[in-house]
C-alpha positions as CSV (number, residue, x, y, z in Angstrom):
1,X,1.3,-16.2,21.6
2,X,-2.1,-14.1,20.2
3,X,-0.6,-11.7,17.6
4,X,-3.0,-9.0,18.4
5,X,-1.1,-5.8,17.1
6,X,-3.9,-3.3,18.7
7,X,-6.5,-3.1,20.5
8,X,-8.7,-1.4,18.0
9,X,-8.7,-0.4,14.3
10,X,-9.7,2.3,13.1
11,X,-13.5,2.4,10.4
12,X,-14.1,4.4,7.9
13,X,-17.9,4.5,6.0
14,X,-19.0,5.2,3.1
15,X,-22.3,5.3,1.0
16,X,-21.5,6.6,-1.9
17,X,-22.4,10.4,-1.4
18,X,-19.7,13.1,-0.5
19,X,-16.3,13.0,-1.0
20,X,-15.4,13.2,2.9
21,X,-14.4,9.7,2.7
22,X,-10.5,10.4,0.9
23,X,-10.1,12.9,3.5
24,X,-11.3,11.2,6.8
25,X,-9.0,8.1,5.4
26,X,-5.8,10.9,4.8
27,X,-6.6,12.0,8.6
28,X,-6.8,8.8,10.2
29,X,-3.7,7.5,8.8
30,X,-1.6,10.7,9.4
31,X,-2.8,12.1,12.3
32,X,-4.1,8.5,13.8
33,X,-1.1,6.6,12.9
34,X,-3.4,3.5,11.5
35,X,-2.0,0.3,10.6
36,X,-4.8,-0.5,8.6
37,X,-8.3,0.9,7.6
38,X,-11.6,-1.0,7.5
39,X,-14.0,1.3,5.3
40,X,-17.2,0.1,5.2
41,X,-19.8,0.2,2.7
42,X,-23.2,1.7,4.2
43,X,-24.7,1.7,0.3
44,X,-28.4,1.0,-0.8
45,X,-29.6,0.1,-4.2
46,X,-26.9,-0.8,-7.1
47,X,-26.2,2.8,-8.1
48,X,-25.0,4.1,-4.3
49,X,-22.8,0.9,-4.5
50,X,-21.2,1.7,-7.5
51,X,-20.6,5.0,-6.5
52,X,-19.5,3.2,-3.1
53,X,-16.9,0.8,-5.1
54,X,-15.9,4.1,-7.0
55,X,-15.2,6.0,-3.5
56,X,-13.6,3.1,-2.6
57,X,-10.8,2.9,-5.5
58,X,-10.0,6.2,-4.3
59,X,-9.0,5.2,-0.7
60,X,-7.2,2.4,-2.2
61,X,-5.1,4.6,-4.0
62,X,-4.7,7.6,-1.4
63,X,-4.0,5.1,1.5
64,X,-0.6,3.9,2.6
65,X,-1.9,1.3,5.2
66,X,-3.6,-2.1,4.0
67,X,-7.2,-1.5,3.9
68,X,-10.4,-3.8,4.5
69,X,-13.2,-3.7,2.7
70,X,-16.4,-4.6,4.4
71,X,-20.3,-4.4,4.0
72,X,-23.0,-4.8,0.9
73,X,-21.1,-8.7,0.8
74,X,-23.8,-11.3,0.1
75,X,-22.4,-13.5,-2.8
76,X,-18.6,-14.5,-3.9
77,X,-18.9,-11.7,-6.8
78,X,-19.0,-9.0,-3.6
79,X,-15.8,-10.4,-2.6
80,X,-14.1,-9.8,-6.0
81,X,-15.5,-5.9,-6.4
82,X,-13.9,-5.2,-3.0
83,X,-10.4,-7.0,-3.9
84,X,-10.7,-5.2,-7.1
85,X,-11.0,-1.9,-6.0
86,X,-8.2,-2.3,-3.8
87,X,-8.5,-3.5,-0.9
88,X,-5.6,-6.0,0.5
89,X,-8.8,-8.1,2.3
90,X,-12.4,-8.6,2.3
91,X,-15.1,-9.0,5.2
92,X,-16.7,-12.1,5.3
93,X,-20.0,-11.3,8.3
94,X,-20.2,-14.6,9.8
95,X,-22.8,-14.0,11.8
96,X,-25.0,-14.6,8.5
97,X,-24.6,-18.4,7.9
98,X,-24.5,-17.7,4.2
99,X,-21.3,-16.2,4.9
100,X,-20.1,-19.4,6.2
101,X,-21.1,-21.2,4.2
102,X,-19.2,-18.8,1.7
103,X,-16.0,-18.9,3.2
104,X,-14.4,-22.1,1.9
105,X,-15.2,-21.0,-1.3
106,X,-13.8,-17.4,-1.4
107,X,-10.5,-18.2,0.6
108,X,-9.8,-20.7,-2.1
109,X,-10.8,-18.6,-4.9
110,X,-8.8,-15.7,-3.9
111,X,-6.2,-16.6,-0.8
112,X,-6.6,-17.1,2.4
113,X,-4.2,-14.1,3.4
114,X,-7.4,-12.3,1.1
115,X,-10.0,-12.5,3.2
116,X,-11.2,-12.0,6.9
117,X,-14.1,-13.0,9.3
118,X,-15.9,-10.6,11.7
119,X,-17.5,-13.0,14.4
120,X,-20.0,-11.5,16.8
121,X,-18.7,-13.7,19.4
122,X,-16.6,-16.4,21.1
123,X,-19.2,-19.1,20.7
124,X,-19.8,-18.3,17.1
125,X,-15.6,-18.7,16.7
126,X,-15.5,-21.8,19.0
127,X,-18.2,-23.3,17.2
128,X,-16.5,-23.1,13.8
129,X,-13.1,-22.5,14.8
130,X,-11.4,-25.3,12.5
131,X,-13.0,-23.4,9.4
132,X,-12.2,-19.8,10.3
133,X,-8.6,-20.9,11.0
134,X,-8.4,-22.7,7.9
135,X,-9.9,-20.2,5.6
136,X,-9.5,-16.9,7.0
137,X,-6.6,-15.0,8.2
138,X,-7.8,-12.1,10.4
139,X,-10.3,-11.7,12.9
140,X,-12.6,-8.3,13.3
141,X,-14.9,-8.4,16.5
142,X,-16.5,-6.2,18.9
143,X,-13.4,-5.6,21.8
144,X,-15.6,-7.8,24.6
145,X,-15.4,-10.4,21.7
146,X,-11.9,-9.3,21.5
147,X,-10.8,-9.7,24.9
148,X,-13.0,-13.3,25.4
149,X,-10.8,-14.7,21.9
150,X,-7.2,-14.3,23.3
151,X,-5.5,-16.9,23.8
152,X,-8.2,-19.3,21.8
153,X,-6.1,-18.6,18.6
154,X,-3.2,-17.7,16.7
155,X,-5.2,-15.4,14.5
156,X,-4.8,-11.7,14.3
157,X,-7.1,-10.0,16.4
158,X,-8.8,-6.4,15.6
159,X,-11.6,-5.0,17.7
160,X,-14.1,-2.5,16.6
161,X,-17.7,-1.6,17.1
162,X,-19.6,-5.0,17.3
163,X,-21.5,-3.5,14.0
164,X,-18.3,-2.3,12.7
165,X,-19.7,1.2,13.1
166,X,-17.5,2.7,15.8
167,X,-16.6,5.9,13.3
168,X,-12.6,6.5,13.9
169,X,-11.7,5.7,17.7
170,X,-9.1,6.0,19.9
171,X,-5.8,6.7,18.0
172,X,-3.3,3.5,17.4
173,X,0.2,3.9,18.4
174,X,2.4,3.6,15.7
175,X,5.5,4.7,18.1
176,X,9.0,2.4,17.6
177,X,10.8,0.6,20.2
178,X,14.2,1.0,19.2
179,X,16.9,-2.0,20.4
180,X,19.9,1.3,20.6
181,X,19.4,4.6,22.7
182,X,20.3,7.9,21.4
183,X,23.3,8.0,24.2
184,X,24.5,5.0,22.3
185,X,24.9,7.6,18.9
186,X,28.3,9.2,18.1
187,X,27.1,12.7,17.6
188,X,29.3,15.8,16.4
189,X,29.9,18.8,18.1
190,X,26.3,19.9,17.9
191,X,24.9,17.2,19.2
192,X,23.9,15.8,15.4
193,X,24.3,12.6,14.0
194,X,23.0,12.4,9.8
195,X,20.5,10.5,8.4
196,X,20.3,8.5,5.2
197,X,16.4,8.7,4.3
198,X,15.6,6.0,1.6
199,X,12.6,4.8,0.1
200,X,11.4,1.5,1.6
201,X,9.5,0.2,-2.0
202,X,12.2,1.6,-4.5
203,X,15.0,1.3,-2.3
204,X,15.9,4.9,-3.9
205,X,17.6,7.4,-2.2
206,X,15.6,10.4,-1.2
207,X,17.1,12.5,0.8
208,X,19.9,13.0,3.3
209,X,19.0,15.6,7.1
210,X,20.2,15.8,10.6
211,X,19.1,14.1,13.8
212,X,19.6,15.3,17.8
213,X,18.1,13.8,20.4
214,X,14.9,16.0,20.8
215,X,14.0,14.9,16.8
216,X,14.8,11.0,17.2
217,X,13.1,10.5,20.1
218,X,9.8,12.4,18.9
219,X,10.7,10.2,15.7
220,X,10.4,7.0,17.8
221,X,7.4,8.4,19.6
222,X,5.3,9.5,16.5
223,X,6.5,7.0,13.9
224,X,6.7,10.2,11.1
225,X,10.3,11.3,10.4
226,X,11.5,14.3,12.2
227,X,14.1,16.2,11.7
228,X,16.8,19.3,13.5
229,X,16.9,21.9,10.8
230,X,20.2,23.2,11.1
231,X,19.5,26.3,9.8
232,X,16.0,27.3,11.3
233,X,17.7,25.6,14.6
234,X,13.7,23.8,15.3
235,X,12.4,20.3,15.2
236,X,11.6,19.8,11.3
237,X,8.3,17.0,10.8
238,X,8.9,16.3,7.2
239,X,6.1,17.1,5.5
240,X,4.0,18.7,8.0
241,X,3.0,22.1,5.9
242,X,3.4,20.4,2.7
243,X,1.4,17.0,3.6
244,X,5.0,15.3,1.9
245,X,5.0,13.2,5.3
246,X,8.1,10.4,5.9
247,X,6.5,7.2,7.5
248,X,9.0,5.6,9.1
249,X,9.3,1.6,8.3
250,X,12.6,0.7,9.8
251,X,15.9,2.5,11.0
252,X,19.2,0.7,11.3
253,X,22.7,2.6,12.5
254,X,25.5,2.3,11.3
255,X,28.7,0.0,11.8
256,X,30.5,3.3,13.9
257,X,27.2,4.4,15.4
258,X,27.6,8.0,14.3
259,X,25.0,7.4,10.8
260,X,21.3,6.2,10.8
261,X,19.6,5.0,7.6
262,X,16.0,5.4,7.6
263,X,13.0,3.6,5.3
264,X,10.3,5.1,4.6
265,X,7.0,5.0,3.3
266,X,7.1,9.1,1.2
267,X,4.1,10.5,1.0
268,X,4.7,13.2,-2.7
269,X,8.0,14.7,-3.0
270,X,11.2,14.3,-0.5
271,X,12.5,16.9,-2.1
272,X,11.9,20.8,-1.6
273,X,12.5,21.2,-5.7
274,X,8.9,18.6,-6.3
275,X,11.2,16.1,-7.0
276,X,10.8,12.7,-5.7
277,X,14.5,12.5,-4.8
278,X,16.8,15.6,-3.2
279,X,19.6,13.1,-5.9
280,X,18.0,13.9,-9.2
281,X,21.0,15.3,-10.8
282,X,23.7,13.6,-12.1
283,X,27.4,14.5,-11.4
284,X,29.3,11.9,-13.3
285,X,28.1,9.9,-16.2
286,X,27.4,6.3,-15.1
287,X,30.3,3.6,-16.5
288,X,27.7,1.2,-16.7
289,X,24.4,1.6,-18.9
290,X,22.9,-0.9,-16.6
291,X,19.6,0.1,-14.8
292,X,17.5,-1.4,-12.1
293,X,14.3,-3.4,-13.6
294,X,12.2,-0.7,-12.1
295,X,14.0,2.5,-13.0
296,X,13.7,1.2,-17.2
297,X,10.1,0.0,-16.8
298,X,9.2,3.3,-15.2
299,X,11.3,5.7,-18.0
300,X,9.5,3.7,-21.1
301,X,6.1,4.0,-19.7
302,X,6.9,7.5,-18.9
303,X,7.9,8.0,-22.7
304,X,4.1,6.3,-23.5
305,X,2.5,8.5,-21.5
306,X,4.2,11.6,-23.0
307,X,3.3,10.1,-26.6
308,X,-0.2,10.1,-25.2
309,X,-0.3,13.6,-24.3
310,X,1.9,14.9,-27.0
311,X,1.8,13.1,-30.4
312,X,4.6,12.7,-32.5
313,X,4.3,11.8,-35.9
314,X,5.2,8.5,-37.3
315,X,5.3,7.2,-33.8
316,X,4.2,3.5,-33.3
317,X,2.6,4.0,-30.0
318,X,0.5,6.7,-31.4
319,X,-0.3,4.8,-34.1
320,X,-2.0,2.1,-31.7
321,X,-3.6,4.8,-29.6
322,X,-5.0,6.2,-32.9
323,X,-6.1,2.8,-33.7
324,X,-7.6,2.2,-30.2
325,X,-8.5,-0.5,-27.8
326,X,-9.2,-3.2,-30.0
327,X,-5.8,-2.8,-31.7
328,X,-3.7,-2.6,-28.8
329,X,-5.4,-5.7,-27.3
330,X,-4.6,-7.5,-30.4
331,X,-1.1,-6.7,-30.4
332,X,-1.3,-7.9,-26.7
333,X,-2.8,-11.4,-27.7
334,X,0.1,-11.4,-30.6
335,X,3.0,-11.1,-28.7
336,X,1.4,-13.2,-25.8
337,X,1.7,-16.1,-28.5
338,X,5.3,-15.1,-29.7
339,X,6.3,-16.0,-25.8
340,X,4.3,-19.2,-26.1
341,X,6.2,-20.2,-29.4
342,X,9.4,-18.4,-28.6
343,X,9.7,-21.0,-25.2
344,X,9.9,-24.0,-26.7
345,X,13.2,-23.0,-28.0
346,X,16.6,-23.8,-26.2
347,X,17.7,-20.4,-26.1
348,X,16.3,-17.9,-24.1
349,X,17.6,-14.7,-26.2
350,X,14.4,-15.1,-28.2
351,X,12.1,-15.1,-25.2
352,X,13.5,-12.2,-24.1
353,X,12.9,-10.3,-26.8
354,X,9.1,-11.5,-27.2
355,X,9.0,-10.7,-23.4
356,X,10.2,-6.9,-24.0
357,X,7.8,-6.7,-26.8
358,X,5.2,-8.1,-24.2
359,X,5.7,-5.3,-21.7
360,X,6.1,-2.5,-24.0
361,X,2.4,-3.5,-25.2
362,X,1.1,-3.9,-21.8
363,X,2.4,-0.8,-21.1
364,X,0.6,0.9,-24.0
365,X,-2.8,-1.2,-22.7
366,X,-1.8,0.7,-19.0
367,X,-1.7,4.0,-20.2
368,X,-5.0,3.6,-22.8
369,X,-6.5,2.2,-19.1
370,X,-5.0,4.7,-16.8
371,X,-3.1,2.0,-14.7
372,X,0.1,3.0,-12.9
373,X,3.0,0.9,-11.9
374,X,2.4,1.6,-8.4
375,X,-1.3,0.4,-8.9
376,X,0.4,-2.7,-10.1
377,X,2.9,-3.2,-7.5
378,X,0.2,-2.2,-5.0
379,X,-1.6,-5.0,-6.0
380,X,1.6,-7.5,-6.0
381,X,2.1,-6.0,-2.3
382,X,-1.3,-7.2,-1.1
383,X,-1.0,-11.1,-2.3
């Protein structure tokens, strides 16, 4: 069966002037409901694409769906800036046969799942079908194109404007077909059933409301988390006023059908405080001084960064900030070889601790670069 989610996908362009782009990108995902972006580059002359690539790095960041880069590609180097700045894929425009030819070489160079191929039409794909299959992993095409392709591949399909310059169209469902109905919910006497909210990359707990009926089905409809405030007595889109919106990723129910636990994609702060999490105070000690991976990675580069920002004296990490790039690069390459050497002994204790040193330099590097964890695991995400 043709996996064509939609029927269109939304384009966003760019030239390297304004700063429009962040915001059409921010409307198009939250009040489109986009499942992915293509924002293409419109640039002339090597500054506008810098600027361009710069504009870019900033959708990259703001977005929550996967987005394609596309336009100003004309050599394998194009395909790098574009995966670089962000983007989960790359546009490969086979109508220029230089792109073709291209395409073996990029899809190996940087995944297949990397890069995709706008064809202008079905003879064009039929021609070289065994290649795009091989190399590329989604197709972009005008919707006649579209239309003529299913059932000629397994390939995910995406139509747009045959010169991928169709502005944003019509809006892409992002609604959920849910396998229960709410008759099937245990409610209380109000009609409420509660709803553990929980965050779908962290697996952290954010925050805990209410459903009816009224809220779960416009939940289901709209794909944003919505809510019956008990105390206002109205529907309650999280994040509406404050732009703190819930996307909602999956929802399961519980083994007595009276609980639903909700993933989400959390757009700022669950919490009314500006915390991330409504749980951010502790009520008992923990017994064990264990900690997920994530959690210690995220409290010592959080102790860098305040060591950037506020100095302390006869602190190492200041003393490599004093001492700059170079020096923290070196310390990098240093304890890059204590790993090496450290391996090629039986135990692992030793390798551990070289690997700890490892991360506590890289970190230092991060925060002298400005790179984030979730730039990092926004990267792992797309590969």
């Amino acid at each position: 069966m043709n996996r064509m989610e939609e029927c269109r996908i939304p384009c966003l362009h760019i030239d390297g002037t304004g700063s429009d782009a962040v915001i059409q990108t921010a409307a198009a995902e939250r009040d489109g409901g986009a499942l992915r972006l293509v924002v293409f580059d419109h640039s002339e002359g090597d500054a506008a694409h810098e600027a361009s690539l710069e504009q870019l790095r900033k959708i990259c960041a703001e977005a929550i769906v996967p987005v394609i880069g596309a336009g100003n590609v004309k050599r394998v180097e194009d395909i790098k800036k574009l995966i670089y700045a962000g983007c989960a894929m790359a546009v490969l425009n086979l109508k220029k046969e230089s792109n073709l030819e291209m395409l073996q070489e990029v899809s190996e160079r940087f995944g297949k799942n990397r890069i995709a191929a706008y064809v202008p039409d079905a003879d064009l794909f039929a021609a070289n079908r065994e290649a795009i299959e091989k190399y590329a992993d989604l197709l972009l095409c005008d919707e006649g194109c579209a239309e003529a392709l299913t059932g000629m591949t397994e390939m995910g399909i995406f139509a747009c404007d045959a010169e991928l310059k169709s502005a944003l169209p019509k809006q892409i469902d992002l609604s959920l077909k849910p396998h229960f109905t709410w008759e099937d919910m245990k409610t209380d006497a109000a009609g409420l059933v509660p709803c553990v909210v929980q965050d779908d990359a962290t697996g952290e707990v954010l925050m805990l409301a209410y459903m009816n009926a009224e809220s779960f089905a416009e939940t289901c409809r709209s794909g944003r988390m919505t809510y019956w405030s008990r105390s206002r007595q109205e529907l309650w889109k999280k994040g509406l006023t404050s732009g703190h919106l819930q996307f909602v990723r999956s929802m399961q129910i519980d083994c007595d059908n009276d609980t639903l636990l909700a993933r989400v994609t959390q757009i700022g702060a669950a919490c009314h405080t500006g915390n991330r999490s409504c749980f951010y105070r502790s009520l008992v000690d923990p017994v064990s001084e264990k900690k997920q991976m994530a959690s210690v990675l995220n409290d010592v580069y959080q102790v860098i960064l305040d060591r950037q920002i506020h100095p302390k004296e006869g602190s190492y990490t200041n003393y490599l900030f004093d001492k700059g790039i170079d020096k923290i690069l070196k310390k990098l390459g240093e304890e890059a070889t204590e790993i090496i050497i450290a391996s090629k002994n039986p135990e692992k204790q030793e390798t551990v601790y070289e690997m700890s040193d490892f991360l506590y330099h890289m970190m230092v590097l991060m925060a002298e670069k400005g790179i984030s964890w979730d730039d990092l695991a926004r990267e792992l995400a797309n590969r």
